[in-house]
MMTF fields as JSON, N, C-alpha, C and O atoms, coordinates in Angstrom:
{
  "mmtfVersion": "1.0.0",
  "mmtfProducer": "UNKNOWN",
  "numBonds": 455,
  "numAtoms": 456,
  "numGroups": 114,
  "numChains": 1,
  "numModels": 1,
  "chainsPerModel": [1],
  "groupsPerChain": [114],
  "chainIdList": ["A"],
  "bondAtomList": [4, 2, 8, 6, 12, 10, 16, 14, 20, 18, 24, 22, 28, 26, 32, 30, 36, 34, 40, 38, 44, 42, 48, 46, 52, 50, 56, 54, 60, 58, 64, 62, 68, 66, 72, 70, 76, 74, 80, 78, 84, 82, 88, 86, 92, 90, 96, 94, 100, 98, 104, 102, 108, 106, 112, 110, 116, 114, 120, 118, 124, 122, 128, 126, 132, 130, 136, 134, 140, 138, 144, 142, 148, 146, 152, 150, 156, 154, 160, 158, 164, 162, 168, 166, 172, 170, 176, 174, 180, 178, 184, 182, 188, 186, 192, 190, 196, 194, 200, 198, 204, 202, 208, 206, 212, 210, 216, 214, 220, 218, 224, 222, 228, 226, 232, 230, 236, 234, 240, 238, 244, 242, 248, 246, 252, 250, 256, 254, 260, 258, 264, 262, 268, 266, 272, 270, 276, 274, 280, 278, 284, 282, 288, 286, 292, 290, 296, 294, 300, 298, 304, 302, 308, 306, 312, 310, 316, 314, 320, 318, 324, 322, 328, 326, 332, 330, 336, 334, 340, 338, 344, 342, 348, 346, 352, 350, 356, 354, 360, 358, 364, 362, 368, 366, 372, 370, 376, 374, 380, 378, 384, 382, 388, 386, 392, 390, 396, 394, 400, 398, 404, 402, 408, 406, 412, 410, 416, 414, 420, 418, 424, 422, 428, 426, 432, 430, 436, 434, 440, 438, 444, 442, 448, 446, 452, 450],
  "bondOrderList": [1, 1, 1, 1, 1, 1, 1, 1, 1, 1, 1, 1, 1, 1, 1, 1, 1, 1, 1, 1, 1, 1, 1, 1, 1, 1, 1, 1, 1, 1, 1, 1, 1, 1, 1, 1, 1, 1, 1, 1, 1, 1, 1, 1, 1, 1, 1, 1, 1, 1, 1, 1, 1, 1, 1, 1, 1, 1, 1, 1, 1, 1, 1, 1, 1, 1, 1, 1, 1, 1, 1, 1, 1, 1, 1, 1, 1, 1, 1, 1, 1, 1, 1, 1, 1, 1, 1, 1, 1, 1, 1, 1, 1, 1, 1, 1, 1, 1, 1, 1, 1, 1, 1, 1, 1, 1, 1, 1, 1, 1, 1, 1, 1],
  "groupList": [{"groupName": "UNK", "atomNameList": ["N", "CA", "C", "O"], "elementList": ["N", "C", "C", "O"], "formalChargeList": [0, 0, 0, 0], "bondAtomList": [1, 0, 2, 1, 3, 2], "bondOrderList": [1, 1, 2], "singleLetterCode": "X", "chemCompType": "L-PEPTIDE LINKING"}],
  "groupTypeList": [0, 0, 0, 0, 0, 0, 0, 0, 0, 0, 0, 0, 0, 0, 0, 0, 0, 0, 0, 0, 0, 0, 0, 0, 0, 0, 0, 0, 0, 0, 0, 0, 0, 0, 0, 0, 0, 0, 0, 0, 0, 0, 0, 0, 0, 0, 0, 0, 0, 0, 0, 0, 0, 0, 0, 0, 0, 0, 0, 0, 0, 0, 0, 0, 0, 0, 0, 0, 0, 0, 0, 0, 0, 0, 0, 0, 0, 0, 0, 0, 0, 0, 0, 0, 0, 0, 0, 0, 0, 0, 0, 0, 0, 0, 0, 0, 0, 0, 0, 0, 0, 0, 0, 0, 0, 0, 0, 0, 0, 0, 0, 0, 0, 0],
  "groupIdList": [1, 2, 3, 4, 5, 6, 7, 8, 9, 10, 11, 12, 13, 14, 15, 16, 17, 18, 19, 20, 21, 22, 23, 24, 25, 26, 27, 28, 29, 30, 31, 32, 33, 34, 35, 36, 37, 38, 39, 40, 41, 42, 43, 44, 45, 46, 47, 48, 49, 50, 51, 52, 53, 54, 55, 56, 57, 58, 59, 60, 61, 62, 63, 64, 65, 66, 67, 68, 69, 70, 71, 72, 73, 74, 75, 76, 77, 78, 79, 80, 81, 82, 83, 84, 85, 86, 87, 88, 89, 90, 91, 92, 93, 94, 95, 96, 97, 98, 99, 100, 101, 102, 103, 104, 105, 106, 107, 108, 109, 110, 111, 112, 113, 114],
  "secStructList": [7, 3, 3, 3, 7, 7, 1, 1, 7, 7, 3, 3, 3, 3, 3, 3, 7, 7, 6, 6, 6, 6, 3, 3, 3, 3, 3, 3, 3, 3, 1, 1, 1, 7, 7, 7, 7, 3, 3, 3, 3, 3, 3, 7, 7, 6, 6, 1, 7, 3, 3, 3, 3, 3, 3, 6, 6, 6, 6, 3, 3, 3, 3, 3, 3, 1, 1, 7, 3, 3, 7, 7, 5, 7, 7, 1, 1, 7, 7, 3, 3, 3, 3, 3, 7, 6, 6, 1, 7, 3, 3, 3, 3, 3, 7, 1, 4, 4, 4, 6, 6, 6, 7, 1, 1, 6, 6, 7, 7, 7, 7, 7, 7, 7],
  "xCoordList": [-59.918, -60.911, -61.37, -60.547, -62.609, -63.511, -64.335, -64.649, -64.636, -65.436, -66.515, -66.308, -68.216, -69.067, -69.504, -70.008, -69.225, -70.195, -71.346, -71.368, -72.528, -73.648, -74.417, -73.657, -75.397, -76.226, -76.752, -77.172, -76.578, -77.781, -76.786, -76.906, -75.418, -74.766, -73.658, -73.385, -72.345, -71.124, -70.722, -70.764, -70.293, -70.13, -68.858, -68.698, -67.884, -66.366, -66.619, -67.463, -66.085, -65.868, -64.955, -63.832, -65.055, -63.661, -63.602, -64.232, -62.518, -62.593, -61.525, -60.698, -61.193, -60.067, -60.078, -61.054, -59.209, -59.319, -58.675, -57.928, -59.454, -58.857, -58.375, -58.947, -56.929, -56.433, -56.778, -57.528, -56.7, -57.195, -58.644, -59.122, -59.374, -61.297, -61.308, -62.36, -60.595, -60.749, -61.928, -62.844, -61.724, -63.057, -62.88, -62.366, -63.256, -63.287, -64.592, -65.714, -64.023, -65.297, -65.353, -64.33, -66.487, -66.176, -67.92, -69.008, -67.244, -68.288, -67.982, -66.85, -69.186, -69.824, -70.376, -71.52, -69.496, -69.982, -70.143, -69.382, -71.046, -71.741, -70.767, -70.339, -70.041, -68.525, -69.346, -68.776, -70.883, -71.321, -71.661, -70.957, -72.831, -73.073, -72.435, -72.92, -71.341, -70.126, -70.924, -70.596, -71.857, -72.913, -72.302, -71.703, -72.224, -72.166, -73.597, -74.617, -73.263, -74.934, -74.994, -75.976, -73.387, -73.854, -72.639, -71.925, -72.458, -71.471, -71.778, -72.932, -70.908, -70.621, -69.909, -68.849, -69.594, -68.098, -68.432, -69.506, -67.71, -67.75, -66.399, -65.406, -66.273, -65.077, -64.635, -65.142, -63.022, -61.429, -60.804, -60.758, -59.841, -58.247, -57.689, -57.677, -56.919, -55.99, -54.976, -54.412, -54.493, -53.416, -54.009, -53.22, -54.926, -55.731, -55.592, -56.147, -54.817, -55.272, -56.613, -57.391, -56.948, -58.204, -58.015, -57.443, -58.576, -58.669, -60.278, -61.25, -59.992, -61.421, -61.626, -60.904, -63.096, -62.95, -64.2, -65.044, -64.555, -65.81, -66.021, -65.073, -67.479, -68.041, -68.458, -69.385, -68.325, -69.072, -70.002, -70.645, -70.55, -71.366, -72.897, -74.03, -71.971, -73.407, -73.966, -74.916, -72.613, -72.596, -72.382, -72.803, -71.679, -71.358, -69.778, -68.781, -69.74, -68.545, -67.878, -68.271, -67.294, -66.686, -65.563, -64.483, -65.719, -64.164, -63.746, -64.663, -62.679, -61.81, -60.889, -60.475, -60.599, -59.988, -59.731, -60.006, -59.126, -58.958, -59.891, -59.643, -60.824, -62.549, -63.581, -64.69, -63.006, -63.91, -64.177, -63.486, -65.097, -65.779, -67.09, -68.257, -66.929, -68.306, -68.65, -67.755, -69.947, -70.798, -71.238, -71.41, -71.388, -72.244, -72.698, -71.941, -73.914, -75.011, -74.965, -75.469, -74.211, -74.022, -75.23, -75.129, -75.806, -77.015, -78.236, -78.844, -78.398, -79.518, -80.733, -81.687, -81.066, -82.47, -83.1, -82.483, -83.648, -84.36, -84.165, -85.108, -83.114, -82.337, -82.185, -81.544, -82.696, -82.219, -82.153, -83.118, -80.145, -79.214, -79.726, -80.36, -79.359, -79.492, -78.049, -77.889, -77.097, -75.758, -75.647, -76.536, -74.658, -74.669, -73.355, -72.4, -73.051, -72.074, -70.989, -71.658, -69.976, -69.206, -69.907, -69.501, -70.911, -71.482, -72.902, -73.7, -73.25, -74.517, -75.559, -76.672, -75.255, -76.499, -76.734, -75.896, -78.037, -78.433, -78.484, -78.764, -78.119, -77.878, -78.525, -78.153, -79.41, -79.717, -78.775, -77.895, -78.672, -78.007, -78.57, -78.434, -79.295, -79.649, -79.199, -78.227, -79.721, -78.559, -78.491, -79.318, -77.977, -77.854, -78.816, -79.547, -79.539, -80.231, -81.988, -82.941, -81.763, -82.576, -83.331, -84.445, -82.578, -82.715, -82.927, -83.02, -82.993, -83.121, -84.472, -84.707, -85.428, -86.715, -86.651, -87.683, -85.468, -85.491, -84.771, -84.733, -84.421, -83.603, -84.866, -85.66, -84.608, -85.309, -84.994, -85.923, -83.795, -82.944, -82.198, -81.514, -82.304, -80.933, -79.804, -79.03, -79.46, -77.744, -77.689, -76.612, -79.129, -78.485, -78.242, -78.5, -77.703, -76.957, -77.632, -77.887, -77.856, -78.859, -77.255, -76.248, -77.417, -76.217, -77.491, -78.564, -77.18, -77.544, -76.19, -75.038, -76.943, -75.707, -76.145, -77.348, -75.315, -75.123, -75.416, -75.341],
  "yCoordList": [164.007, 162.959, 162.603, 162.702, 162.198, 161.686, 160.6, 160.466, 159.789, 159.027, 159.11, 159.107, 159.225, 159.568, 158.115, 157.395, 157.919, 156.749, 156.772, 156.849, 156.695, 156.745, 155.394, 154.496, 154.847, 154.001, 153.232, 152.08, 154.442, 153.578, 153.516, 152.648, 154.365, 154.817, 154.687, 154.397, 154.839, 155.215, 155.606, 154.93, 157.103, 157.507, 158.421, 158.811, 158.768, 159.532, 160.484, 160.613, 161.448, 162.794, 163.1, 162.675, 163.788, 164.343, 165.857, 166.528, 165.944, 168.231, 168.139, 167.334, 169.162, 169.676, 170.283, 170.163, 171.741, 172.854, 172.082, 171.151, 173.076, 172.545, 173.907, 174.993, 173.432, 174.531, 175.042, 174.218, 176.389, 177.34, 177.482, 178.591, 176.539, 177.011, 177.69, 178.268, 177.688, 178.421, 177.759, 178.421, 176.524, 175.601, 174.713, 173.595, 175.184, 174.031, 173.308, 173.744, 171.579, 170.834, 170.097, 169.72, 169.88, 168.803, 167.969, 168.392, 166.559, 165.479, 164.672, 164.573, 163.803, 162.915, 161.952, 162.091, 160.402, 159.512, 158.389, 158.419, 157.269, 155.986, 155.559, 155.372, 155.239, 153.857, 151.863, 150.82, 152.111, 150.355, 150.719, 150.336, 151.51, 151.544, 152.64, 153.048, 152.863, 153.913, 154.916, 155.348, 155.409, 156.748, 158.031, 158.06, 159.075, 160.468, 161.122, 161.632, 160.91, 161.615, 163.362, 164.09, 163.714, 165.789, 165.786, 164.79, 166.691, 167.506, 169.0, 169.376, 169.808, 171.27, 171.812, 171.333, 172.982, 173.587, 174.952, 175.433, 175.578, 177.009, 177.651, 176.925, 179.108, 179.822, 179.777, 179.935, 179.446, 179.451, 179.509, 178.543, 180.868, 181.246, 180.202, 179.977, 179.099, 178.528, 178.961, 178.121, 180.241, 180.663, 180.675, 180.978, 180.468, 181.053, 179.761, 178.744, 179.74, 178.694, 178.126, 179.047, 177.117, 176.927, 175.35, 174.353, 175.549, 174.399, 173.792, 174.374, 172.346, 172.108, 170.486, 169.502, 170.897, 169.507, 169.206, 170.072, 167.859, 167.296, 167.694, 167.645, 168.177, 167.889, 166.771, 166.579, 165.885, 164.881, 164.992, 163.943, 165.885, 165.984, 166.14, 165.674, 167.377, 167.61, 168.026, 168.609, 167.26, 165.985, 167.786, 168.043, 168.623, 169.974, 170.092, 170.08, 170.208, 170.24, 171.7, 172.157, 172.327, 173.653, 173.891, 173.63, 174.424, 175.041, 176.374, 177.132, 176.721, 178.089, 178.717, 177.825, 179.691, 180.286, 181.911, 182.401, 182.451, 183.913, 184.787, 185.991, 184.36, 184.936, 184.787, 185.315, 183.999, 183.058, 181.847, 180.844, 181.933, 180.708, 179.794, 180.16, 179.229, 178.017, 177.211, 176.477, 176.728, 175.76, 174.962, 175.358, 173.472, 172.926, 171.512, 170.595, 171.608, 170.808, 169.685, 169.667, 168.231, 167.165, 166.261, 165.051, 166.696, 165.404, 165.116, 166.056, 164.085, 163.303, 163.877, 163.856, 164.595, 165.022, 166.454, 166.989, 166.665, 168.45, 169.181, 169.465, 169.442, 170.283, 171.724, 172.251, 172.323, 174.07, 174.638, 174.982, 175.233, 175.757, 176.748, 176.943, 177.87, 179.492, 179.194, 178.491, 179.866, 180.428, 181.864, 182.537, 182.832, 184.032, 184.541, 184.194, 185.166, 185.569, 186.794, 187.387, 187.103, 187.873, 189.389, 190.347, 189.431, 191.057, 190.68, 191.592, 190.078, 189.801, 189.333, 189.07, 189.165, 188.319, 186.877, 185.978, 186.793, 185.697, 185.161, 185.852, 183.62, 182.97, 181.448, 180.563, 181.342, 179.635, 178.874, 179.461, 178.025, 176.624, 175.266, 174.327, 175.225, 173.917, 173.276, 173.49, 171.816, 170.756, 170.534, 171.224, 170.018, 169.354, 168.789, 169.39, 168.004, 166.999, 167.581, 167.14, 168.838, 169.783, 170.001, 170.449, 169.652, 169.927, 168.716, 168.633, 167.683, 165.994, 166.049, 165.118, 166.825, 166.632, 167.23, 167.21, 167.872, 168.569, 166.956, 166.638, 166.552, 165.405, 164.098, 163.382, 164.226, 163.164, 161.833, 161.026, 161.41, 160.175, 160.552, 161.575, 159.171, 159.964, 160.16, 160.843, 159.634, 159.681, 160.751, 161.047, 161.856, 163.015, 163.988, 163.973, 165.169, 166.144, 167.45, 167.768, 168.179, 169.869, 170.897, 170.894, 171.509, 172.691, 173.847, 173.889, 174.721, 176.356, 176.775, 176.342, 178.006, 179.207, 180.505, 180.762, 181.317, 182.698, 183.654, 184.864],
  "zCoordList": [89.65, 89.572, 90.985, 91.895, 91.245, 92.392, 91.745, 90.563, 92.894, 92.85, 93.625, 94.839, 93.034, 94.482, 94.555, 93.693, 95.622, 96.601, 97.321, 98.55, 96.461, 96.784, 97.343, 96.981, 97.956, 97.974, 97.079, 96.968, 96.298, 94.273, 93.501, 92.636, 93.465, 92.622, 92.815, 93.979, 91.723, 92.052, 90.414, 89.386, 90.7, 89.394, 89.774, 90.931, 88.641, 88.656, 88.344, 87.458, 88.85, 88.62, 87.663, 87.938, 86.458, 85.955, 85.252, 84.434, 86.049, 85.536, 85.005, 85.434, 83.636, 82.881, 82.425, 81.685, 82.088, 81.07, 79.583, 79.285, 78.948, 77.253, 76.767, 76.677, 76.434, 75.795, 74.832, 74.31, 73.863, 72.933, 72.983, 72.739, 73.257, 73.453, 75.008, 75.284, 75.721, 76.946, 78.008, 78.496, 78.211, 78.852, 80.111, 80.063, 81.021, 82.331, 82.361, 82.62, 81.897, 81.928, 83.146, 83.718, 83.559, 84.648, 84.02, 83.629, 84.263, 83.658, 84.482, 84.955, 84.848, 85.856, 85.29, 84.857, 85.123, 84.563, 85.46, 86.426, 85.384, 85.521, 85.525, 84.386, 86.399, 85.726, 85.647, 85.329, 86.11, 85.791, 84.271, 83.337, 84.116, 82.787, 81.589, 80.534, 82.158, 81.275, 80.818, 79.713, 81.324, 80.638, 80.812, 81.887, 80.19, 80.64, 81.584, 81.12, 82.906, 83.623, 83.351, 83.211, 83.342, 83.79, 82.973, 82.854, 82.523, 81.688, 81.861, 81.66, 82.188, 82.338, 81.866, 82.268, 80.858, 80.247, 80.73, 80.367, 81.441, 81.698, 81.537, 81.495, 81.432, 80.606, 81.386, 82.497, 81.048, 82.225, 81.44, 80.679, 81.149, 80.49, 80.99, 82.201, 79.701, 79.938, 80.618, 81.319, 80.623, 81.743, 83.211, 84.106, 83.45, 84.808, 85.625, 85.209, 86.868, 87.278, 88.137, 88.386, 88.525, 89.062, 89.693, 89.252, 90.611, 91.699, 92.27, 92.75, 91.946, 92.747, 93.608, 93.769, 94.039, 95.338, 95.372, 95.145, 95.678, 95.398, 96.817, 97.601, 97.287, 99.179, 99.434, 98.647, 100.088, 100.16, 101.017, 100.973, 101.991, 103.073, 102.064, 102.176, 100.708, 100.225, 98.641, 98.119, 98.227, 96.847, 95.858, 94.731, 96.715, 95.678, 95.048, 95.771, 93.563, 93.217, 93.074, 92.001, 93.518, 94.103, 93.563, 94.092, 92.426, 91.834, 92.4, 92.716, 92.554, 92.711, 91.453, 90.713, 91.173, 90.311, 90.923, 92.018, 89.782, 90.285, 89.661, 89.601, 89.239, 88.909, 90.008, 90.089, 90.789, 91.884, 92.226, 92.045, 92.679, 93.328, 92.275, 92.407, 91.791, 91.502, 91.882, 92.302, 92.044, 92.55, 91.251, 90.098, 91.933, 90.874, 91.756, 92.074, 91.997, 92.559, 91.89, 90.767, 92.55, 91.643, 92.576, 92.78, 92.832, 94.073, 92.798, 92.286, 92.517, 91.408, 91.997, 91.219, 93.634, 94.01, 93.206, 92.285, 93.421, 92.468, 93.726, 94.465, 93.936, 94.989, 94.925, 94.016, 95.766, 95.909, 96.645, 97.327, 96.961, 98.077, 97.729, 96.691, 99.059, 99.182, 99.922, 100.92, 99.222, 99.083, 99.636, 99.113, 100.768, 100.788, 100.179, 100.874, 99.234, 98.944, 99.852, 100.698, 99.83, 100.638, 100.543, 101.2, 99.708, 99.607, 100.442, 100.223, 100.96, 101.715, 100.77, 101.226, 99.159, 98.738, 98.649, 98.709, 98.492, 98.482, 96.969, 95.989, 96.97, 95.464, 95.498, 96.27, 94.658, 94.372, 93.981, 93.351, 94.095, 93.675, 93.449, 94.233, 92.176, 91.556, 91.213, 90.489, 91.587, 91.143, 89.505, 88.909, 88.988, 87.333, 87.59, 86.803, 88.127, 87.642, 87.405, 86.763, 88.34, 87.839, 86.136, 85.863, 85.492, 83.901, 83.073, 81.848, 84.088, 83.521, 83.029, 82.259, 83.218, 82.38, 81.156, 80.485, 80.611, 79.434, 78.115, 76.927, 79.288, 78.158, 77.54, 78.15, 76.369, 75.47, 75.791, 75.747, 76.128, 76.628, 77.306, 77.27, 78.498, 79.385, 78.992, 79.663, 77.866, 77.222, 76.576, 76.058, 76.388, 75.82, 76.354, 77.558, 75.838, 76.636, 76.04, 74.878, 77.421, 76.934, 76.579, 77.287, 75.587, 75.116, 75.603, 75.0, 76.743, 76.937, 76.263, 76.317, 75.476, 75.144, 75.378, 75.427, 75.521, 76.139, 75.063, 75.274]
}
């Protein structure tokens, strides 16, 4: 768990795998108005371990595992990193909030599936 301390804002961080669905969520809630702002579930073997750390320089939440490395752009701006990976490419990095025009209300939540 984190807490970001923003200027406008202050909202908690919270990441956890769930056993048998195979899922690392990490969700970012409002602790004034108790809202869910970002929710993320991406695949992690419950046996697998995985580690992560909020940046505060530049509001990126950065998990590790033995699959790799993830990013996830927690800054409320329409933000986009160029990342180089260890093979010399180049990678975007949009924030979540990126996708806030897809939401009908802010309390709802977009499901992409694969």
């Amino acid at each position: 768990m984190y807490v970001l301390k923003d200027k406008n804002r202050r909202q908690l961080v919270v990441s956890h795998k769930t056993i048998y669905i195979n899922t690392y969520s990490v969700i970012v809630i409002d602790i004034l108005n108790e809202d869910v702002v970002f929710r993320h579930d991406s695949f992690n073997l419950w046996e697998t371990k995985i580690m992560s750390f909020l940046n505060d320089a530049t509001l990126d939440y950065v998990s590790l595992s033995e699959r790799g490395m993830g990013v996830l752009g927690l800054s409320t701006q329409f933000l986009t990193k160029r990342v180089k990976d260890n093979m010399g490419e180049m990678h975007q990095v949009h924030s979540l909030a990126s996708c806030d025009y897809l939401k009908l209300n802010p309390r709802n939540h977009i499901l992409f599936s694969c």
